[in-house]
KELUMKE-637131 format. One record per atom (N, C-alpha, C): z, y, x. Coordinates in steps of 0.1 Angstrom, whole numbers, plus 5000, padded with zeros to 4 digits. Layout:
<sites>
ZYX/...
</sites>
This chain:
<sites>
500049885008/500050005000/500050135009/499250225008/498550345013/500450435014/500950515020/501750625018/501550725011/502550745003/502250864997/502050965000/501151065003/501151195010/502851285003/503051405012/503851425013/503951545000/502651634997/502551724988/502751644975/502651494973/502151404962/503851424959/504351384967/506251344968/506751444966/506751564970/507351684961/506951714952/505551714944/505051714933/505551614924/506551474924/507151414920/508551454912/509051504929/510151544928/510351654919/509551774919/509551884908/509451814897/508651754891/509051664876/509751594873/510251544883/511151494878/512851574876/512951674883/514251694883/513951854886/513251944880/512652084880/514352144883/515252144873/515952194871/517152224885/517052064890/518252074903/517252074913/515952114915/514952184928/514952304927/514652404918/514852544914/516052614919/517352524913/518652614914/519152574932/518952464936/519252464951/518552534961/516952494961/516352574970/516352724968/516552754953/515952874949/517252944951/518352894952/519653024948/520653004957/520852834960/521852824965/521552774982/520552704987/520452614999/520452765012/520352865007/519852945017/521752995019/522453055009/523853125012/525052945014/524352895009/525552715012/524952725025/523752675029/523752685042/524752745057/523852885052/524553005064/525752995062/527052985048/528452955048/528852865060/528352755060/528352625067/528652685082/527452735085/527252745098/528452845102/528752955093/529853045098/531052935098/531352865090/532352775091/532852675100/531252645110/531352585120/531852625129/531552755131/531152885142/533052915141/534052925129/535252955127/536152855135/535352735124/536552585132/536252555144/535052565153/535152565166/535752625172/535852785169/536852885175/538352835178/539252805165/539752745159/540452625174/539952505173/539852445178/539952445196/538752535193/539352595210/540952615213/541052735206/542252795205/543252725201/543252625199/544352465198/544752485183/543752535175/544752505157/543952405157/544452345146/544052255137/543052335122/541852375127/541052435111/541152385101/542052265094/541352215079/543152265075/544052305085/545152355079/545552475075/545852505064/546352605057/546752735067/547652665075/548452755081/547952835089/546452835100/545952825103/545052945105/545153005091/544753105083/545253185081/546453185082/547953265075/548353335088/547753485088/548453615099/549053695095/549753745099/550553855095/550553895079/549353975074/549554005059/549753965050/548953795052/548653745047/550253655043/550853685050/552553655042/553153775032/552553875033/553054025027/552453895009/550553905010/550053844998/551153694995/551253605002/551953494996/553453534991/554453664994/555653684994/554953754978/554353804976/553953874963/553453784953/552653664956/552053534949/553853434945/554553474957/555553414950/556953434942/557153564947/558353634942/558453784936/557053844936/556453994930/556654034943/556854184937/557554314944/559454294948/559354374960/560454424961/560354514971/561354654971/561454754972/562954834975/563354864991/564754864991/565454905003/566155025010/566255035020/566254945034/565955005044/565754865057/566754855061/567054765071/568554735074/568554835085/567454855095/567854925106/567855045102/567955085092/568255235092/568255265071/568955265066/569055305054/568355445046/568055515058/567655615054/565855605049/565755505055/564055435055/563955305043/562455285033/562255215028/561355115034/561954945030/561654865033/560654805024/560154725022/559354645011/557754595011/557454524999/555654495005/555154554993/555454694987/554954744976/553354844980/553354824992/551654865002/550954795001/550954644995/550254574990/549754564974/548554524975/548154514957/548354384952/548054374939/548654234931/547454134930/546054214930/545154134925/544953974931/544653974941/544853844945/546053744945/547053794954/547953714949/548053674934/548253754923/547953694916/547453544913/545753574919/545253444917/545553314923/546853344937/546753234943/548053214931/548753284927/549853214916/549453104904/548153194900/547553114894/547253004897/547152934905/546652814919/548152714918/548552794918/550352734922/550752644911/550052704899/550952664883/550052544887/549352514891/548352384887/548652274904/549652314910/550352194919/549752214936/548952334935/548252374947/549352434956/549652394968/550452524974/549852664979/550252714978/550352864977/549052904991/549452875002/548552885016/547352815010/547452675008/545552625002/545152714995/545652794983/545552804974/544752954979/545253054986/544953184992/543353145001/543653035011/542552995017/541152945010/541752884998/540552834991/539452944984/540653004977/540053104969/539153254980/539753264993/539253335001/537953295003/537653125009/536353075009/535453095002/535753054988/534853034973/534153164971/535153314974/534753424972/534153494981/534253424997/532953505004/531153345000/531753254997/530453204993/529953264987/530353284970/530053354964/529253534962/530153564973/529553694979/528453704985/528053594993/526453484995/525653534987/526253444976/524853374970/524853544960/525353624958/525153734949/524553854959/524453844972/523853914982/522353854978/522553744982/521053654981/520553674968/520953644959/519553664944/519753804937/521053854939/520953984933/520454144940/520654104950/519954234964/519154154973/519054094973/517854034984/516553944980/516853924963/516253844957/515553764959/516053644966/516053484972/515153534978/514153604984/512653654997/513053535003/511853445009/512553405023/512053475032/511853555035/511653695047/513053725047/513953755042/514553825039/516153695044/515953595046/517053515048/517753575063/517153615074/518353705084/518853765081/518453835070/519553975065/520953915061/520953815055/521853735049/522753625058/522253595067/522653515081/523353625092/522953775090/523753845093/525053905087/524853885073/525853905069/526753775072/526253685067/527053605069/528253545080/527353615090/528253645102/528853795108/528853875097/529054005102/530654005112/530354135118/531654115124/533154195119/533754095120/535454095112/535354005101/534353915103/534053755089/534953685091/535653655101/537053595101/538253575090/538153725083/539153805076/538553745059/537053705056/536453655047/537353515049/537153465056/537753315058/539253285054/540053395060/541053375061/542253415051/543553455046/543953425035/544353555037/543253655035/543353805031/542153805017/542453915010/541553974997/540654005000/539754065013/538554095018/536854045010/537553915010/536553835002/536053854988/537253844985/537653864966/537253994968/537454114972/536854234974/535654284971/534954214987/533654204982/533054154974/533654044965/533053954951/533054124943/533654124943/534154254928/533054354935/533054404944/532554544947/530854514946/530154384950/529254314950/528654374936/529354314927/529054264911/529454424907/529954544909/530254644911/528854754915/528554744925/526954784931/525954754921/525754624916/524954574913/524654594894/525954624888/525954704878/525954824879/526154954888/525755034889/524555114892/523655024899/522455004898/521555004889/522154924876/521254864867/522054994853/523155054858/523355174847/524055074838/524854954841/525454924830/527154944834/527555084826/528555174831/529955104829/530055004816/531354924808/531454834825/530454724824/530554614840/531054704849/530454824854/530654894865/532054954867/532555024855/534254994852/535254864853/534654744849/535554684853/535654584862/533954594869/534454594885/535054634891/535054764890/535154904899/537154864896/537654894886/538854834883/539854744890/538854624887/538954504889/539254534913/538454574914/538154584927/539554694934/539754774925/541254884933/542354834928/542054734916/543454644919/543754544928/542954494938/542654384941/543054434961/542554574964/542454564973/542654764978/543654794989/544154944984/542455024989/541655014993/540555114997/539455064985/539754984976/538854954964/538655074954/539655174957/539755314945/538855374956/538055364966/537055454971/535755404970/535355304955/534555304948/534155384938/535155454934/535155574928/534155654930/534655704947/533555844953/532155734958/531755614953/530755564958/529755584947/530755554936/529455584925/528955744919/529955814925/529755924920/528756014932/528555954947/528055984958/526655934954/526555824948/525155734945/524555824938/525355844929/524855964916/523856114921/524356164932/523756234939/522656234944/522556134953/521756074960/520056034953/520655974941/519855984933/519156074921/520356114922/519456284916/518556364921/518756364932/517256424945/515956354937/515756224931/514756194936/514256184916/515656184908/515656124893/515556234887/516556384889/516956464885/517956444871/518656294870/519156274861/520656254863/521156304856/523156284859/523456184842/524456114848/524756054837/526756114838/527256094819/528456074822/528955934825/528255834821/528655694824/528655694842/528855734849/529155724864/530655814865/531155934859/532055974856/533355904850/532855834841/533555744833/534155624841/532955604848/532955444858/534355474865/533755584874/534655674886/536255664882/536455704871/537755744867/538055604860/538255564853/538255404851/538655294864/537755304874/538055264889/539055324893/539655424897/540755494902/541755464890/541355384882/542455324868/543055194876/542555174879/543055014894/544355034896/544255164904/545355214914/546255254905/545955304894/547255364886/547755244878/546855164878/547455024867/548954944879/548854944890/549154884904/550654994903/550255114902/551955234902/552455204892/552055184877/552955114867/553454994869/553054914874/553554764875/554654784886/554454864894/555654884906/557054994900/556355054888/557455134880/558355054875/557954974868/557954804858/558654744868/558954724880/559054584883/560154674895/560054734902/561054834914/561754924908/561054994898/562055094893/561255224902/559955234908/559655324913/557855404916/557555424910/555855434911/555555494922/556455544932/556155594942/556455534953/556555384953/556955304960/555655234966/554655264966/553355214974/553255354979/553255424981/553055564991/554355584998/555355554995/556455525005/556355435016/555755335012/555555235021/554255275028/553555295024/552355325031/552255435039/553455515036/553655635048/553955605061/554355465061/554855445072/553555345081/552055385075/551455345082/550755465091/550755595092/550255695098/549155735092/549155745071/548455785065/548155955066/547155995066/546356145069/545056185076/544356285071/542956315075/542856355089/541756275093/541556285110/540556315110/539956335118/538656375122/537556255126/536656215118/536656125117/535456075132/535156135138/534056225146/535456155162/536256185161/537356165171/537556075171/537955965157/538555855154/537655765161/536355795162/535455685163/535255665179/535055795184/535255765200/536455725203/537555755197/538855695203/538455535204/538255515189/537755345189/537055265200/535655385204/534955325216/535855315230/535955415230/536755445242/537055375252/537355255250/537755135263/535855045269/535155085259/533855075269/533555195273/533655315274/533755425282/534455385293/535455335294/536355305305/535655175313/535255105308/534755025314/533255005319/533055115315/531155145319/531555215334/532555315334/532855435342/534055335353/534255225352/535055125361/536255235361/536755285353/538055385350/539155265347/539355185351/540555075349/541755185345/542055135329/543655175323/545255095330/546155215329/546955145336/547955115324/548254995328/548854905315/550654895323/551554925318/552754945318/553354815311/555454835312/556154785306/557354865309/558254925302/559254975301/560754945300/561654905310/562254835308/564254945313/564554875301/566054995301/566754945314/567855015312/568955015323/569754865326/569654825313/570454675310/569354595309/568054605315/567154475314/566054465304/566154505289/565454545279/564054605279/563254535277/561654535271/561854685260/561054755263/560454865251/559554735241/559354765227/558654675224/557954715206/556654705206/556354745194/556354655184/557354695179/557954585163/556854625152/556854485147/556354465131/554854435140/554554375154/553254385159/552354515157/553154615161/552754755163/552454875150/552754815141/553054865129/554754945123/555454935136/556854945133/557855035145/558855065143/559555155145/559455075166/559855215182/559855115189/561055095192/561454925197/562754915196/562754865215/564054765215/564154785226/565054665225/564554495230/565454375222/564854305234/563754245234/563554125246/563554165261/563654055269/563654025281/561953985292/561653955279/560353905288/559253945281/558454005290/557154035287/556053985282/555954065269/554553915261/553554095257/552554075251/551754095245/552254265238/553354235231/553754415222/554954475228/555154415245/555354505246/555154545262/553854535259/552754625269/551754765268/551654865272/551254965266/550355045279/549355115272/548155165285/548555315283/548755355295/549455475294/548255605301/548055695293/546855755289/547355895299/546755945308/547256125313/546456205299/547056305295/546156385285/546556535290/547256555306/547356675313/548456675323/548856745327/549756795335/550956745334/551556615336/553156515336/552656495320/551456505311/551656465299/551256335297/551456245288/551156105290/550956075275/550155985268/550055915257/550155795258/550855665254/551355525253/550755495240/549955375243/549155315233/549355145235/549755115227/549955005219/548954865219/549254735224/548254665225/547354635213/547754675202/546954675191/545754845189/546354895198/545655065195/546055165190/547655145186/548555205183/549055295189/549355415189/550155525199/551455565194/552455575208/553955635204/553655775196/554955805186/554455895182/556255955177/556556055177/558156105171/557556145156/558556095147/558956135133/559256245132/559256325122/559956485118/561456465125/562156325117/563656305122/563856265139/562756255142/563156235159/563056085161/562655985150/562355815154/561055815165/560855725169/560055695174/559155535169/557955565164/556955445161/555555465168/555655285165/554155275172/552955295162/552255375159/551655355148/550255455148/550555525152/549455645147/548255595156/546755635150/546155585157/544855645164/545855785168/544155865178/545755945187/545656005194/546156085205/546656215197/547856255188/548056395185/549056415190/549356575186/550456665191/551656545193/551956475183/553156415185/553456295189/551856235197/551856105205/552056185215/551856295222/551956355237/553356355242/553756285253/555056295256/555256345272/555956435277/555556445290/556656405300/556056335310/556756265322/557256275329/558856265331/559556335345/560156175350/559856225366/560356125374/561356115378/562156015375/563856085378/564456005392/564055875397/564455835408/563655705410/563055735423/561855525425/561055535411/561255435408/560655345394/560955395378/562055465379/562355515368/561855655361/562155645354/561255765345/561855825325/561655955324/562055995311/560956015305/560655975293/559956075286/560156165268/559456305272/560456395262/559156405251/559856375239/558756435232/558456555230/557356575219/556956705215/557956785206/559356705201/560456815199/561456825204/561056815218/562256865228/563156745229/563056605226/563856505227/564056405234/564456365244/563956255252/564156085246/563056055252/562855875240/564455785247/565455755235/566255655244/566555605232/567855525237/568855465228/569955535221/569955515209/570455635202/572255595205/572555495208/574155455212/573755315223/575055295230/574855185241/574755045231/573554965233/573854855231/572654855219/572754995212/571754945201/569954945205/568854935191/567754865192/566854955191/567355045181/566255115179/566055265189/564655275190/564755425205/564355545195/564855685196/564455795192/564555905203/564356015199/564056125208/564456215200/565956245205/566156355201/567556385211/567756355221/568956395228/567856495238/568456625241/567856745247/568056685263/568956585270/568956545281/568556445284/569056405296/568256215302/569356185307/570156105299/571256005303/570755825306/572055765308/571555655310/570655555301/570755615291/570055575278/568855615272/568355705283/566855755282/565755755298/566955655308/565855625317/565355515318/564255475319/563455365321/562755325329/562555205336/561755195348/560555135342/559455175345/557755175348/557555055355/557154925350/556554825354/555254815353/554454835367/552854835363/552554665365/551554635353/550854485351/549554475352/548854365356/547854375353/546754365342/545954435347/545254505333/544254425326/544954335312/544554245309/544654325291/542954385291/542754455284/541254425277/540854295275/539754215269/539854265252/541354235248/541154245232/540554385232/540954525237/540454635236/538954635235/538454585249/537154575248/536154515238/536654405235/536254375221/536154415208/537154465208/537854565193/536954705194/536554755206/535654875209/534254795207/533754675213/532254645214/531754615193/533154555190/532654585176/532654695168/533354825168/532754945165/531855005170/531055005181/530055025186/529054955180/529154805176/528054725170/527854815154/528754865147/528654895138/528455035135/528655085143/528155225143/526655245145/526255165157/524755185155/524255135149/524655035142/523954955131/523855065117/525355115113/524855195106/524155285106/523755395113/523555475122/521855425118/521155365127/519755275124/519455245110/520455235101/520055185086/520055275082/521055395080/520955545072/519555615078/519455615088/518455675092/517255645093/517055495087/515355515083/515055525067/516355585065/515755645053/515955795052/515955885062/515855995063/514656135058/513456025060/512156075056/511756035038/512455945038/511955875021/513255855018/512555855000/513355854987/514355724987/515255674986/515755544983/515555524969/515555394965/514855314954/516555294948/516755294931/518055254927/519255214933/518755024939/519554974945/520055024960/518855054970/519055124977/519855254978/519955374969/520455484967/522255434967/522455284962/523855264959/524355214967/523755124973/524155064990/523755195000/523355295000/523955395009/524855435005/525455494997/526455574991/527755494997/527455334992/528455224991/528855255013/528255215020/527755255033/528655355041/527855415034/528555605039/529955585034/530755555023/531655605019/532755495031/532355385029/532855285036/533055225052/532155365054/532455345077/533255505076/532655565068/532955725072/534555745073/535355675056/536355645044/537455595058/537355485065/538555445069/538855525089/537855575087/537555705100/538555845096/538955855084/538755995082/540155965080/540655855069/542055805072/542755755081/541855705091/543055655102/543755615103/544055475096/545655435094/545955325095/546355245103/547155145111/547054995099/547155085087/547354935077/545854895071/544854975075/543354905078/542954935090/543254825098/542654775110/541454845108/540754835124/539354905121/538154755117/539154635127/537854555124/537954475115/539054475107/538954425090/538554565079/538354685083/537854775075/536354755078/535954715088/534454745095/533554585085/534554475084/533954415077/533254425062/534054515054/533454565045/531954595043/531654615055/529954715057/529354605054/529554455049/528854345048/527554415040/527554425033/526554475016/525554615030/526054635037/524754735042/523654645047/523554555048/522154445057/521254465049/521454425035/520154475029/519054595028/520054675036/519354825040/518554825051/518554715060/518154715071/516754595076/516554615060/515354555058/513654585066/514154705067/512754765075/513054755087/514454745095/514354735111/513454635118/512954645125/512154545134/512954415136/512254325135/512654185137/513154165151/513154235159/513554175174/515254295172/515354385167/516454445164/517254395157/516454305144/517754215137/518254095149/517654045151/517753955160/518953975170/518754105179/519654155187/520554215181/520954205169/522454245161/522754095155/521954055152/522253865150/523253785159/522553765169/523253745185/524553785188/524053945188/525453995195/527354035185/526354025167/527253955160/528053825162/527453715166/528253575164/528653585182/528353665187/529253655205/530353745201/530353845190/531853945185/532553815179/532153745171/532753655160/533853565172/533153475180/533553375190/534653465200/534353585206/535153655210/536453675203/536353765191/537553795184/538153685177/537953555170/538153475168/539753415175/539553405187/541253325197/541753445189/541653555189/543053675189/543553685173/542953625166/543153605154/544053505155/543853355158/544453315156/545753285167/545653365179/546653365184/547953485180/547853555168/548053665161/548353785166/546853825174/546853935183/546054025171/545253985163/544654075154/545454055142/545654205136/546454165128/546054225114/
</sites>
């Protein structure tokens, strides 16, 4: 018996089974695929780095305990122990997700699978709605999608943060706003600032889109007003429930003050960002320090650099090392292995947090004998121990006792995460950068008009805030939804952002899970 040619055998296959050839090749084989491969590309990482990938735990960094302490016991909200005069709590977080992993819970799931699963499902998901709804299955068009798929900070998609679920919402958010259906677009938009705190800067997205497209429509609608305000309904639905449940609506801006929220220049933020490949183009080696008291004590940035600096261990790890910056004349700036800079409070504390060089990161240097050293802040106070024996350092004694000298241990300058943390804001800047700007000369088309807007609001948005509790390279992931803009770049350009994407991913990858990224 002859073979059947091969056109004859697919011609088979379509009759017989039209329905499951259509929906695989046509919707799903291209974003299952690329999932896969990023999945590969994680658990190798993974693996390297001695976890175990198919475990829960694995996944679970830093915040991602703030989400399971909320998935299991709500809110709480309540002075800190080290200082009463300061609020403690995880009311800086939103409900939306957790939620869902609660939901997860009632049905026998533990709580970690349960965060991880749902993290998975919803960057698939975010796939396949990139793929048929903005890229509309093209196969030309499948790099765009393999770049998202690997964008860099996709880690954070994987792992048991909202990022994911985020992008589901804001996805399906674009995509009704596009099509002018203003009800969907509200309760995505909604749906999305409950879920995640920079989701209420979908608001200025649709109403930016609106603009944008007026140049070319000359038409204003109130349903994008409506949308707008409805969206920023998120965030107020999130202050009632913390009214409801703490006794306090002002208990997520409390907390979140204490991440170094305020307008920066966003123009500054971004070179600060690059800054350590400046240093390293110009072989300018940073000098990396350790500070260590009178009785033996490590200076050390608590909460992994998010927290007040204290002054507890003996040996030298990772937070409490700091690259110590001249910004003039005995002046110095101390930054933080995460990127964090010293900085004095109104009341004279001292945290690690802020995150570009201001008036009140500047501290200046006197050398008081050998190795030892003071430094005074910008309100006349010198950084020490506020009594013998205690943890926490402030600056506010006008002199330098034994409690405000410290000896200067220089280390060597093992300053890779920096460089990495800088080579991916650089990837993303020019990337944006190259997509906005080939549409400088021409009109954008609907969808287009909303994924700029979405773009712009979203590299510009966490630049201008500056603030410690969006990382840059879990805010920078967000820019997923820009690829389809970048449809007209040259194939050998996608290519060389393809590439140099999955060498950021494999790079940043160990520091994640060694819980250097946080």
């Amino acid at each position: 018996m002859p073979p059947i040619p091969t056109s004859e055998l697919l011609l088979m296959f379509k009759k017989l089974n039209p329905f499951a050839q259509k929906r695989l090749t046509g919707k799903w084989a291209v974003p299952l695929a690329l999932f896969i491969v990023a999945k590969i590309l994680l658990w190798s990482a993974a693996v390297a780095a001695g976890f175990a990938p198919l475990d829960a735990r694995s996944w679970i960094r830093w915040d991602s305990n703030q989400y399971l302490g909320l998935a299991e016991s709500g809110y709480w909200f309540s002075p800190c122990d080290y200082d009463p005069s300061v609020f403690c709590g995880n009311t800086a977080w939103l409900p939306g997700y957790p939620w869902l992993i609660r939901g997860m819970h009632f049905f026998g799931i533990p709580s970690g699978t349960a965060g991880v699963l749902l993290s998975n499902g919803f960057i698939l998901f975010s796939l396949l709605l990139l793929w048929n709804l903005f890229l509309q299955a093209e196969a030309r068009s499948w790099p765009l999608l393999a770049m998202a798929a690997m964008f860099p900070g996709h880690i954070y998609h994987h792992a048991l943060f909202p990022l994911s679920c985020f992008l589901f919402l804001a996805l399906l958010f674009l995509h009704a706003v596009r099509k002018e259906r203003w009800r969907e677009a509200a309760l995505w938009g909604f749906l999305a600032a409950f879920t995640y705190v920079t989701g209420v800067l979908l608001a200025g997205v649709v109403i930016l889109s609106g603009w944008v497209l007026w140049r070319s429509t000359k038409v204003l609608s109130w349903g994008r007003a409506g949308t707008a305000a409805i969206t920023g309904g998120g965030l107020l639905m999130v202050l009632l429930i913390q009214q409801l449940t703490v006794g306090s609506w002002k208990a997520f801006f409390v907390i979140q003050s204490k991440y170094s929220h305020g307008f920066h220049n966003p123009f500054q933020t971004y070179l600060n960002n690059i800054r350590p490949l400046w240093e390293l183009a110009t072989q300018k080696k940073p000098r990396v320090v350790a500070l260590r008291s009178r009785d033996g004590r490590l200076l050390t940035a608590s909460e992994g650099g998010d927290g007040p600096l204290i002054g507890y261990t003996t040996m030298i790890g990772d937070w409490e090392k700091f690259v110590i910056t001249s910004v003039g004349e005995k002046q110095v700036a101390l930054e933080g292995y995460r990127g964090q800079y010293w900085s004095v409070s109104d009341s004279g504390d001292v945290w690690v947090q802020s995150t570009d060089i201001r008036k009140r990161s500047i501290f200046a240097l006197t050398r008081i004998d050998g190795d030892r050293v003071a430094l005074r802040g910008v309100n006349g106070g010198y950084v020490g121990f506020e009594e013998p024996g205690g943890v926490l350092l402030v600056a506010r004694k006008p002199e330098v006792g034994s409690l405000e000298a410290f000896e200067m241990v220089e280390l060597p300058q093992d300053t890779r995460l920096r460089t990495v943390r800088a080579a991916q804001s650089l990837w993303v800047g020019v990337f944006v950068v190259l997509t906005l700007g080939s549409f400088i000369k021409r009109r954008p088309t609907p969808i287009q008009g909303v994924l700029l807007a979405y773009t712009l609001v979203y590299w510009i948005g966490p630049h201008i805030i500056a603030t410690t509790g969006h990382s840059f390279y879990r805010a920078e992931s967000l820019l997923l939804p820009a690829v389809v803009l970048a449809k007209d770049l040259p194939r050998w350009v996608l290519f060389l952002f393809f590439t140099t994407a999955i060498w950021l991913s494999w790079e940043m990858a160990p520091h994640f899970f060694s819980s250097l990224l946080v």
